[in-house]
N, C-alpha and C positions, 0 to 999 in steps of 0.2 A: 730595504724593501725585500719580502719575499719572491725567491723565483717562483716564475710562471711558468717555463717552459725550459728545459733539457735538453739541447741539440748532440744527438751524439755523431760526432763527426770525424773520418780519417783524414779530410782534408782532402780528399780529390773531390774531384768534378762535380759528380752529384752531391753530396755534402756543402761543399761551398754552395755552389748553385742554391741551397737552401737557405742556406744562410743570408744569403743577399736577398731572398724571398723574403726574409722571415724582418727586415732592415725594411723590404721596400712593403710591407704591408703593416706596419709600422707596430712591431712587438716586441716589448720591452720588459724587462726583469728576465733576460736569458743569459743562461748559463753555455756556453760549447765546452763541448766534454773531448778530449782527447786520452785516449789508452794508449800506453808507448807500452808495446811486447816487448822491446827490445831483441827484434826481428826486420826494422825496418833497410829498406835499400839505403846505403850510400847514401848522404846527402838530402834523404829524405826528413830529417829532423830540422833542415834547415829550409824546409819549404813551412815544414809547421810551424816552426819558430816565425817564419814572416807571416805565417795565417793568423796566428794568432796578435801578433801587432794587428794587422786588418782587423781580426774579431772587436779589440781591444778600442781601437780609433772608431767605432758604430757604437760605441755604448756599451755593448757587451762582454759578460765575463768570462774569459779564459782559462777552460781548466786542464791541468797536465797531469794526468796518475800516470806514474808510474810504479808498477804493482812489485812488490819484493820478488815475486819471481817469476823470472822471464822465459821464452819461450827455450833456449837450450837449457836451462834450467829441470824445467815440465817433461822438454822428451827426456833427458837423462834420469829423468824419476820415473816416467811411463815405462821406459826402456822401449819404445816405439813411436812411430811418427801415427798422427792423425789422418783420417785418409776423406774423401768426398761424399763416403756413405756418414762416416762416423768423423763429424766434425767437433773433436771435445775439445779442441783447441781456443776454436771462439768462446765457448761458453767461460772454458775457466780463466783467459788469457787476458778476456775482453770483458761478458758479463759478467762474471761476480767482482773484477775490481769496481765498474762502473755502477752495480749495486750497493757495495756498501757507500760509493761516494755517494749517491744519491737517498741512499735511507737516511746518511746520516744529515744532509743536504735540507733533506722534505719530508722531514719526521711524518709528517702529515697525508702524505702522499695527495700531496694538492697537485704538482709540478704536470705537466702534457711533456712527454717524452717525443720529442720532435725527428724522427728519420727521413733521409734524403730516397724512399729506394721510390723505381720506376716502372710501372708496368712492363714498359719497349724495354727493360733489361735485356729480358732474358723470359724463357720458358715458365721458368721457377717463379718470375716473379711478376708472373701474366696478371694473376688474380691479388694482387696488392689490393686492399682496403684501404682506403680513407682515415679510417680511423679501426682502433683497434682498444673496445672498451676496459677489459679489464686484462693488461699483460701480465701473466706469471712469470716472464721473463723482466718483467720492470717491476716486481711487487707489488702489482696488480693498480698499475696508475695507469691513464690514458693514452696510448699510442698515436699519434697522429703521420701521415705522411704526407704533406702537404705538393708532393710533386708527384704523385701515382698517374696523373694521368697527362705529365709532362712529356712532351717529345726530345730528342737529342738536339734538335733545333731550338725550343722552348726553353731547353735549361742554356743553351751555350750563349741562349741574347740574357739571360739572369748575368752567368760568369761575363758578357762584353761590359754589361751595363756596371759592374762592380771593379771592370780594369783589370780584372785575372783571366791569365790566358788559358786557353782549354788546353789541358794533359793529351799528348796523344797515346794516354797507357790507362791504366786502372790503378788506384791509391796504390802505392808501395809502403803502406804501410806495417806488412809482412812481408817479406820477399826471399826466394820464393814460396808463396803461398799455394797451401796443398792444391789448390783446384786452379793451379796453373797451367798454363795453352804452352803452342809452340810460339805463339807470339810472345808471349812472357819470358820464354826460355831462352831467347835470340837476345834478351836483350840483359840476360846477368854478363857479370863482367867475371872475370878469374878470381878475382878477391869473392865473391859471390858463388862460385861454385866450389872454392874451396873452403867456403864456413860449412859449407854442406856438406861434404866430403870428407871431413873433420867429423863432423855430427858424427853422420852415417855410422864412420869409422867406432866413436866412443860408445853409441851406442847397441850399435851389432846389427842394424837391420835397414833398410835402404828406406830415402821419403817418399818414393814414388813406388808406385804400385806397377809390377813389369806389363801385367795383362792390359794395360792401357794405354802402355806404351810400348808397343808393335816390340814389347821383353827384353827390353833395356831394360836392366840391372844396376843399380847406381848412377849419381850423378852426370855422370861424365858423358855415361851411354845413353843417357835421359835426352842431355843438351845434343850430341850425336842425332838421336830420332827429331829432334825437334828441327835443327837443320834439313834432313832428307828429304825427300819430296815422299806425300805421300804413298803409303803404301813400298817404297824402295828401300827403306831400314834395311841394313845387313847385319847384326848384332856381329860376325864376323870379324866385318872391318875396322882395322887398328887406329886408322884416321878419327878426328876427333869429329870432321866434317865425311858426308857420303855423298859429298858433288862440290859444283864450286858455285853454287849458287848460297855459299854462306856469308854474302855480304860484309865479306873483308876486303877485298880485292875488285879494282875498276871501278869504285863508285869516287 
């Protein structure tokens, strides 16, 4: 049977969540599409490896690209990092493998490209549309977002009713991912700050931008500010933490 529909999915929260919509509203001939950067956290490959058995056990087809070249790959040809103005990481990292899977997929461009995002995200993604007739980002096939006017309560009884528990993070399926917080930053591990610092190092130029972060300079002084409280950053100080409120000790 021809695919209908294209779920492009990282596998966290929203994503699933869709998925189990898309299960309980009863749509078949779907494909879930996963993009592996080869960027993700730790352990992360083996939360998709079990999503994908779940996709797998609904009917549904499990797809795995992995693209020939991966994300330290891109920056050591960039010879710079991506930043939150200019995010060419997605497009090349993510969109065009997932293009040519699916031109070659839906020759036809019949297929509804199915995404998980939410109004209640965020700012950015206040004004989500329903539908999004002709994407030049999909080859000009149908967009749909079937949870835009979903609440965080709305989607988290989708993920009860499906048996997956809710992430208390965001996909790690890049990590860490340029438009990363101080929540994201608390929670790399050393193996994690030193693939970065590695980078940084081969490639000559730091992934985070100083002006945005109170002018921490590399990794290290990145995870540094991310601990501080705000406004208290001392870029000075040798400590890797600037209080002791860095939830290692007494919990």
């Amino acid at each position: 049977m021809a695919m209908k529909y294209a779920i492009s999915s990282s596998y966290g929260n929203d994503s699933v969540a869709m998925i189990q919509w898309a299960k309980e509203h009863g749509l078949t001939n779907v494909s879930v599409v996963f993009v592996d950067t080869g960027w993700s956290a730790k352990g992360w490959l083996d939360r998709v490896s079990r999503m994908e058995d779940w996709v797998k056990s609904l009917g549904y087809e499990a797809v795995h690209i992995r693209p020939a070249v991966q994300f330290e790959d891109l920056m050591r040809h960039k010879k710079g990092f991506p930043n939150q103005r200019h995010q060419w990481c997605s497009g090349m990292l993510k969109g065009v493998p997932f293009l040519d899977w699916i031109d070659e997929a839906d020759p036809e461009c019949k297929a509804i490209v199915m995404i998980g995002k939410r109004r209640e995200e965020s700012q950015e993604r206040a004004n989500t549309p329903k539908f999004i007739r002709n994407s030049e980002y999909h080859g000009g096939r149908r967009v749909w977002h079937p949870l835009y006017q979903h609440t965080e309560s709305m989607r988290n009884e989708l993920l009860d009713r499906a048996g997956i528990e809710v992430l208390a993070h965001r996909s790690k399926e890049c990590s860490p991912c340029v438009n990363a917080n101080r929540s994201d930053f608390r929670q790399l591990t050393e193996e994690d700050i030193a693939r970065v610092e590695n980078l940084e190092k081969e490639v000559g130029k730091t992934m985070f931008r100083t002006a945005r972060h109170g002018g921490a300079k590399g990794i290290r002084r990145v995870i540094a500010w991310a601990y501080a409280n705000r406004g208290k950053y001392d870029d000075r100080q040798e400590s890797m933490f600037n209080a002791c409120s860095s939830g290692y000790c007494g919990f």
